[in-house]
Structure formats: C-alpha cells, structure tokens
N, C-alpha and C positions, 0 to 999 in steps of 0.2 A: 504494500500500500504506500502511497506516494500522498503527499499535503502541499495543500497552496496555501500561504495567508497572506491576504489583501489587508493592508495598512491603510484604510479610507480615512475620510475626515471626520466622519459619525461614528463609526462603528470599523471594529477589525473581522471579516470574513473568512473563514476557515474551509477550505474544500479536500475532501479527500478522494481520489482514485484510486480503486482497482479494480483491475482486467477493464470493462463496461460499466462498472457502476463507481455514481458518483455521489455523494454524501455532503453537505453544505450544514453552516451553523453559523451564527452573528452573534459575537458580544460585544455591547455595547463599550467603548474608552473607560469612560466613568467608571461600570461595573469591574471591568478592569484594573482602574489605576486602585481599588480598593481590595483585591486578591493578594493573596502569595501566592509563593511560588507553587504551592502543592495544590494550591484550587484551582491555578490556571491550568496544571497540566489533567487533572480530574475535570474541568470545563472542556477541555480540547479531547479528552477521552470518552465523553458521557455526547459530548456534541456531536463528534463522527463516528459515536456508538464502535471504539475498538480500542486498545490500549497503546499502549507509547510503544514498547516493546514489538509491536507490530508494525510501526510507520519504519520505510525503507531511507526515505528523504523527504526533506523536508527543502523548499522553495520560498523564502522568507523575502518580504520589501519593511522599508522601515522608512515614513518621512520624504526628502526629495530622494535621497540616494544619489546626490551628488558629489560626493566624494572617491567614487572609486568606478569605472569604466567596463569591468570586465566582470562576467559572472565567477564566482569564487567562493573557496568557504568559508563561512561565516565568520570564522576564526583569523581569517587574515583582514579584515578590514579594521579600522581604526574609526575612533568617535561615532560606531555604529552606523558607518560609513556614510556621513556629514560630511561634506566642507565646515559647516558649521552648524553651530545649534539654534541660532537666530535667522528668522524668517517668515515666510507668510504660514500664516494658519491658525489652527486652534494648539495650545500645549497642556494637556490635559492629564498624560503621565499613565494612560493604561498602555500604548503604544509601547512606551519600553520597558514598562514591567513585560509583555510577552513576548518582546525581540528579547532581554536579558534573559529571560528563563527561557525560550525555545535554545538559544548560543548555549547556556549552561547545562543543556538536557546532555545526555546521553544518545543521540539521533544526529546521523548526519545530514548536515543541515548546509545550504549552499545559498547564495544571498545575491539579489539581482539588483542590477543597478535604475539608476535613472538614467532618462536621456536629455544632455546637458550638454554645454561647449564644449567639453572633453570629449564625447564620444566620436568616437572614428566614423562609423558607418555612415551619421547623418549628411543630407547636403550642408557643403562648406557654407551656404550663403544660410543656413536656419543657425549653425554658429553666431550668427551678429548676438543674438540674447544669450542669456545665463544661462538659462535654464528651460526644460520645452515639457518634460511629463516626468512625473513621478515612477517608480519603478513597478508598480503596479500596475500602468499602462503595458507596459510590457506583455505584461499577463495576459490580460485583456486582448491583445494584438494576438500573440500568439494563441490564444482562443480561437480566435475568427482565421489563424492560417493554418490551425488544422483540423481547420474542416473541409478545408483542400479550394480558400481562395489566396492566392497569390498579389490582387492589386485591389486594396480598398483604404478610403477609409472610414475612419469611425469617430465619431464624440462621446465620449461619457459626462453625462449629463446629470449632477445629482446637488452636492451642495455648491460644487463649482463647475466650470466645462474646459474639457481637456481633450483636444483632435488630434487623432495622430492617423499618420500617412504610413500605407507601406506599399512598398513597390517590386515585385519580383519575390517578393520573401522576405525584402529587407526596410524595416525602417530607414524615411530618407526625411523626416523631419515630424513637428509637433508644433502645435500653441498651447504656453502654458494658462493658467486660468486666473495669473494677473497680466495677459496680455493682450485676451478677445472677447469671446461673450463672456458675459454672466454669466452663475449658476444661480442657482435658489438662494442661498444666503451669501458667497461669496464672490468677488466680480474687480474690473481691473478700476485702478483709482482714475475720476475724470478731474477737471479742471476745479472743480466744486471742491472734493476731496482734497486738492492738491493743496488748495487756500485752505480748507481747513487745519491741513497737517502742518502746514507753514505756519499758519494761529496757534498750533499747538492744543487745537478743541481736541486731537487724537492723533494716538500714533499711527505710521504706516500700516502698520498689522492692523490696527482698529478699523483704520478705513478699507482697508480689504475685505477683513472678514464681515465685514458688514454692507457692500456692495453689491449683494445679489439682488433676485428681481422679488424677493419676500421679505426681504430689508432695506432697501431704499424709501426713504419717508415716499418723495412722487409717486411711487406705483402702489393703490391705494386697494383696488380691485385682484382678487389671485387669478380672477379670468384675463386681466389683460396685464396681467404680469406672466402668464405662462403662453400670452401673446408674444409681449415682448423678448422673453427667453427663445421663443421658436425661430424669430427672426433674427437673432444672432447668432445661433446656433447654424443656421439654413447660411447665413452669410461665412461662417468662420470654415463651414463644409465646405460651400462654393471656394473660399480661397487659397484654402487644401488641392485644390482640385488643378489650379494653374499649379501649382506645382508638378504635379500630375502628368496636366499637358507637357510640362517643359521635361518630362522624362518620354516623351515620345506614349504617353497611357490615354490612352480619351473614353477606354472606356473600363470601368471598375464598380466596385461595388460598395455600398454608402450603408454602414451601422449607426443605430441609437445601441447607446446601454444608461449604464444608470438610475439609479431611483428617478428620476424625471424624465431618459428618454425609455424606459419601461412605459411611460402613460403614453395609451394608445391617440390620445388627444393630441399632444406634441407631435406623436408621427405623422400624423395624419396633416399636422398643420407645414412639418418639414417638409410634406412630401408633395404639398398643392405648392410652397414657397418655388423649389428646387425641380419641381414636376420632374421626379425621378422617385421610382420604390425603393424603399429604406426598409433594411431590415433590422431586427431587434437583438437583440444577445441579452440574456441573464444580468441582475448588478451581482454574479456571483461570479461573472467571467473571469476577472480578474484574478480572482482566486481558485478558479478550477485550469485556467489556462497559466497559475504558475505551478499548478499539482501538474499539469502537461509538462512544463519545463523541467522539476525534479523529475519524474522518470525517465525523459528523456536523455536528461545529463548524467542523470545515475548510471543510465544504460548506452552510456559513450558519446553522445551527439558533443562534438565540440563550437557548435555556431548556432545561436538563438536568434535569427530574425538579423542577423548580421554583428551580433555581441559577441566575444569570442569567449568562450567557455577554460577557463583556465584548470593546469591540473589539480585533480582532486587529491 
C-alpha cells in the first residue's frame, strides 16, 4: 500500500493505494495542530482503515516546497524543505505536526517539491516569478496524466486558485494564487490592498489571505461572487493556454478540481465562458495522484512529470 498526503490550506488529505483501490480521509489543520504524535498516526491508521506497518511509501508535500527541486527522501531536505518559513497563507501548526511525525515514522517516506524558479523543467520565461504551485499541484497533475492524458491543463479551485500546465508529460509552467484569480477566501493583492499595507491597516499575508471572492467587503452576494470566481478562473485557463499554443499544443484538455471547481455550477459557468468541456477531478486528487507518485518511485520511475527523482 502506497499514501499520498495533500498539504491544502483547510485541511490535510490523506489517500491510500492499493492494487485498484483507493481509500481517502480529511483532517482538519486545527484538529491536527492539537494531536501527538501517536493520535496522528492512529488518525492516518483508522482513516485508511490499515496500519502503519502496512504502508510501502509514503509521498509527503508540506507548505510551498520551495526549497528543494528534486523529489527525495524526506530525510534529506532541510527547514522541511522551505526557502523559508515566512509567506502567504494561513500558519496554523497541524501541517507540521504530521510532516514531523510522518519524517519520524518508521515508513519510507519521499517528499515532493514545489514548482518555483529553481525548477529545471518549467519554461524559462514562467521563471520571471518566485514561485508558480505548491507541491501538491504536483499531485494533482500527475492524477490527470495517469489517466493516460499527456496535454492539459487544470485549476484547483478551493480557498485559493492554482493552474498548472503540462505538456507532453511534462510540466512547462503554473500561476501561483497570489498572482491571478481568486479563490474563495484567498486572492492576489490589488491597488486597494497595496494602500492598505503601505497604511499599515494589514500585513501582506493579511491582505492575501483575505482577498478571495467570500472575503472581499465589495462582493456582497455568494451568487455573484462565484460569478466573479468563474470569470477569472475561465481567464487564468485561457492564459495557460497561449502558453500552450507557443508549445506548438492547440488542442488539450481543460480540468476543475477543488472544493469550488467540484460545484457543478462553476463548470458549467467555465464552460459557457471558455465554450470548451471541462472536466472535473476529485479535491482528493492531489492526494491520490501523490499515492500514484510513491508507488511509482518506490517501484523505480526516476522522472515525475519532468522532476527528477533522486536516489533512494
């Protein structure tokens, strides 16, 4: 048996494979930063209903996972493989109670990165920013390429929105989710924001994390706040897509995931915007498509989507 666990912003997801079946569970950050170490691994054991002793590997994301390029084990990355600890988000403290106790477990455990200006594979021209998707995108991507499609892309769409491109098998870029649309509660800072933070009414982080289309004072209605989300969603795809073009692709295939593109209402309004069919993926992809990347690296693959797999 093989595990994926997805580092979200709400909640950490856990996926288990084997042979064809697959087993999924959600605990909450919160309920987490409040366990030891011996609940989370009895939570990760009663959750995919099988015991520790049984998982083969384990496919771990933690935060942006910008500090380190290559998928590896756990054991060799540093600061829980950070650039640093300061950043956008919520910091809540369940996240590394169960990246510390999965590293400290007795299971080999392998740890994926993010895709950021260090990465090799992406196009040189999505370098210009910092930083493009969190390592869990990863996941997510490699969900949808095996299922045997080779050129799509996708947005996960839930407390913030994260598009990532892949082409041939290989990720060639991403927007991160302080760069394009909105998500539900978090979203990139505007001119408003910017005066605010320069007043000092909030910090950077504050006006992030509070920028989506269900926290912006102006969007008063959740109907036309999930207006609003659909049409930058539909734009952030479209501009994925010149990408796309300039890789010689015109035609590919277009994912929602996430708690927000799981409602069938957002697709449907993606799909009148974009007038192209969108298909859907699980918000559990992420985490069943990094239980795809431990077996697969347990069982020798040394290249993830164009990541290079280092020795084990």
């Amino acid at each position: 048996m093989f595990v994926g666990v997805d580092h979200g912003t709400r909640g950490i997801r856990f996926a288990a494979r084997e042979a064809e079946e697959i087993r999924v569970f959600e605990l909450s950050r919160k309920r987490a930063a409040e366990m030891d170490t011996e609940e989370i691994i009895g939570a990760i054991e009663k959750g995919l209903a099988t015991k520790a002793e049984e998982i083969e590997g384990i496919a771990l994301t933690y935060s942006m996972g910008d500090g380190f390029c290559t998928i590896k084990p756990v054991g060799k990355v540093r600061n829980r493989g950070l650039e640093s600890g300061e950043g956008a988000g919520a910091k809540i403290g369940g996240g590394t109670r169960v990246f510390d106790t999965i590293r400290n477990a007795d299971i080999p455990t392998i740890i994926v990165p993010g895709i950021h200006a260090g990465t090799e594979n992406i196009d040189c021209r999505m370098k210009f920013f910092s930083h493009a998707a969190s390592p869990e995108k990863v996941g997510v991507a490699y969900h949808i390429y095996k299922k045997c499609y080779a050129d799509f892309i996708f947005s996960d769409v839930s407390s913030n929105t994260v598009t990532m491109c892949v082409t041939g098998g290989v990720i060639i870029g991403a927007i991160d989710a302080c760069l394009g649309s909105p998500g539900l509660y978090q979203g990139p800072v505007d001119l408003q924001l910017l005066r605010d933070i320069d007043a000092k009414k909030v910090s950077a982080n504050e006006a992030f994390s509070n920028a989506g289309v269900l926290r912006k004072s102006r969007v008063k209605d959740t109907d036309k706040a999930l207006d609003t989300l659909s049409l930058f969603v539909a734009m952030e795809l479209s501009a994925m897509g010149v990408l796309m073009n300039d890789y010689g692709i015109s035609s590919y295939d277009v994912f929602l995931t996430g708690s927000a593109g799981e409602n069938p209402a957002i697709k449907r309004k993606i799909e009148k915007l974009l007038d192209v069919k969108v298909e859907t993926s699980t918000r559990y992809s992420a985490a069943i498509g990094c239980a795809e990347i431990a077996e697969d690296v347990f069982h020798g693959v040394k290249n993830i989507l164009g990541i290079e797999v280092e020795e084990l």
